[in-house]
KEKE-3310 file (N, C-alpha, C; in steps of 0.2 Angstrom, whole numbers, plus 5000, padded with zeros to 4 digits):
npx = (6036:6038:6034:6037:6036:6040:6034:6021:6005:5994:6001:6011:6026:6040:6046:6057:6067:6070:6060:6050:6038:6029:6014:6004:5993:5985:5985:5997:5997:6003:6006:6011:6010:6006:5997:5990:5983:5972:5964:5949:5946:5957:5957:5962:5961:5960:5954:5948:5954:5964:5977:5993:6010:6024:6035:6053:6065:6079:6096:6105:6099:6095:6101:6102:6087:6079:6069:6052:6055:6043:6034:6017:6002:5987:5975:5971:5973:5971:5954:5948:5948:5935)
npy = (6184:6200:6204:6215:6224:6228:6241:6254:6249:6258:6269:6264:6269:6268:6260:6258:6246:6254:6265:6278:6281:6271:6262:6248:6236:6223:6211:6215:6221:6237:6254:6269:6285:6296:6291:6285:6294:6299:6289:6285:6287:6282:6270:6251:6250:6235:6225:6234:6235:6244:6252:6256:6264:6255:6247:6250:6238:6235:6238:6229:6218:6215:6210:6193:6192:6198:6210:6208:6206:6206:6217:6224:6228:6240:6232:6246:6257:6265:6268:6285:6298:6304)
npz = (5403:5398:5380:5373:5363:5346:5340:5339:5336:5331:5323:5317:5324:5329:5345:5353:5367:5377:5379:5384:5382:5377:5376:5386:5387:5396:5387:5379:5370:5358:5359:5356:5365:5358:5350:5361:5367:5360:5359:5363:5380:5382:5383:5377:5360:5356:5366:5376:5388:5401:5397:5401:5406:5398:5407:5407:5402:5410:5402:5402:5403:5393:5382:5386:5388:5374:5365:5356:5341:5328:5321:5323:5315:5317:5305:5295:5305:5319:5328:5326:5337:5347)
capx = (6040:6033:6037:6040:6035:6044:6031:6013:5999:5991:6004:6019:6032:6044:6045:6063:6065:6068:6056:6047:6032:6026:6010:6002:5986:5985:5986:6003:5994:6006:6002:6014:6009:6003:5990:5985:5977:5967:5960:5942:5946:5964:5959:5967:5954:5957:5951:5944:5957:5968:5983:5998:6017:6026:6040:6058:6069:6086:6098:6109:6095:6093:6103:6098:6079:6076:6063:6052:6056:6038:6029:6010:5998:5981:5973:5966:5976:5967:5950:5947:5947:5928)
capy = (6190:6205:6205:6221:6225:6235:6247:6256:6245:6263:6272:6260:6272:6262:6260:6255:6243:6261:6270:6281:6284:6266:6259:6244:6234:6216:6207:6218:6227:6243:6261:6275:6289:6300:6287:6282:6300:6301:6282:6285:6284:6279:6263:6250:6248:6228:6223:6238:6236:6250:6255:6259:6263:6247:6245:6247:6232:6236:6235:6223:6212:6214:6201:6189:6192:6200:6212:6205:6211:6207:6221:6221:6236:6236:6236:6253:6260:6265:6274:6293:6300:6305)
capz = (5402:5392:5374:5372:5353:5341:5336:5339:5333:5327:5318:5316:5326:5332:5354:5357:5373:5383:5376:5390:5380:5376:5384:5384:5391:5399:5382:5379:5362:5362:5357:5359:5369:5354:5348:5366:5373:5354:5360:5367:5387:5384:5384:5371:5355:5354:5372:5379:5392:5401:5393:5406:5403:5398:5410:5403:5404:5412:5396:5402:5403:5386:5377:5389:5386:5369:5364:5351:5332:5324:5321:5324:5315:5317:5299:5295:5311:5327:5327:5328:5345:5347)
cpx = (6037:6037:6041:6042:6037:6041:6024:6010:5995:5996:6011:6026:6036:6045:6050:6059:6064:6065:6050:6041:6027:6021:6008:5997:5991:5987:5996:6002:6000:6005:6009:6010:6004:5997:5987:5980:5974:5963:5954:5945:5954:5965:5961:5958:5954:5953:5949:5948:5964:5974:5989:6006:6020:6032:6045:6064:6075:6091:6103:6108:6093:6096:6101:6090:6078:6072:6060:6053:6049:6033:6022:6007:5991:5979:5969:5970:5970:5961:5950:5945:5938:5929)
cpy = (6194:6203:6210:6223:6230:6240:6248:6252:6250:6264:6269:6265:6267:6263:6256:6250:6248:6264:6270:6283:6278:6263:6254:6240:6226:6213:6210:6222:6233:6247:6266:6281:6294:6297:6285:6290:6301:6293:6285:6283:6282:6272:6259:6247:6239:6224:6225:6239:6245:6250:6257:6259:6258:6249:6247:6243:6236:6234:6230:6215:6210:6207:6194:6187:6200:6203:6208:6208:6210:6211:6219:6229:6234:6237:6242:6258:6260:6271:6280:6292:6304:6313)
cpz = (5396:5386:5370:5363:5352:5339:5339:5334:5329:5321:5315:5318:5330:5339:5354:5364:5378:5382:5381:5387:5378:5382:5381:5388:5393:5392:5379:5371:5365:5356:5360:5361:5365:5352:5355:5367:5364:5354:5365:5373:5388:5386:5376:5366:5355:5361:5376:5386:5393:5400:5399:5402:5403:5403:5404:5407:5404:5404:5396:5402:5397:5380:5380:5386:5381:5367:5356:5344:5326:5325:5320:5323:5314:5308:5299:5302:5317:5322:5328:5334:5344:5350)
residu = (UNK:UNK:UNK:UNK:UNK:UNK:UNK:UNK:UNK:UNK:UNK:UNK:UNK:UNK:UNK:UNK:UNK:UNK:UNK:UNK:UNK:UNK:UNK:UNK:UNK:UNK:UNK:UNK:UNK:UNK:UNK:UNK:UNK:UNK:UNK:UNK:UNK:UNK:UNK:UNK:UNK:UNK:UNK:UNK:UNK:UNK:UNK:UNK:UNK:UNK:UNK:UNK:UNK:UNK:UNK:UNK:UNK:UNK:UNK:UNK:UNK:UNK:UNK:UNK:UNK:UNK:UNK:UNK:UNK:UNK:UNK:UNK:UNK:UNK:UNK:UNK:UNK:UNK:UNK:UNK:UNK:UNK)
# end
């Protein structure tokens, strides 16, 4: 089950559970939309992997299954877009 993280790994904007703008790679790293298209390729800086839109969990499924509330930034943010 995704984890579905609190926030951009770049800029620390917060990505609700419905937030139409959050993307995330195979490992579940996630970027909001404004830091993904200034990533080289749009792909995710920690694994080189593609970046797609996370899914949003149905909100009634949400108490059930919990998004996660630890924030993750990377130190220094993300690199300049090239």
């Amino acid at each position: 089950m995704l984890d579905l993280r609190p926030n951009c790994e770049c800029c620390d904007r917060d990505l609700p559970p419905a937030a139409l703008d959050a993307y995330i790679c195979s490992f579940e790293c996630t970027f909001c939309a404004d830091c993904r298209s200034r990533l080289p390729g749009g792909l995710c800086p920690n694994c080189g992997g593609e970046l797609v839109r996370r899914p949003v969990r149905p909100a009634e499924k949400l108490a059930a299954n919990p998004p996660a509330s630890v924030r993750t930034l990377k130190p220094g943010g993300c690199p300049p877009a090239f």
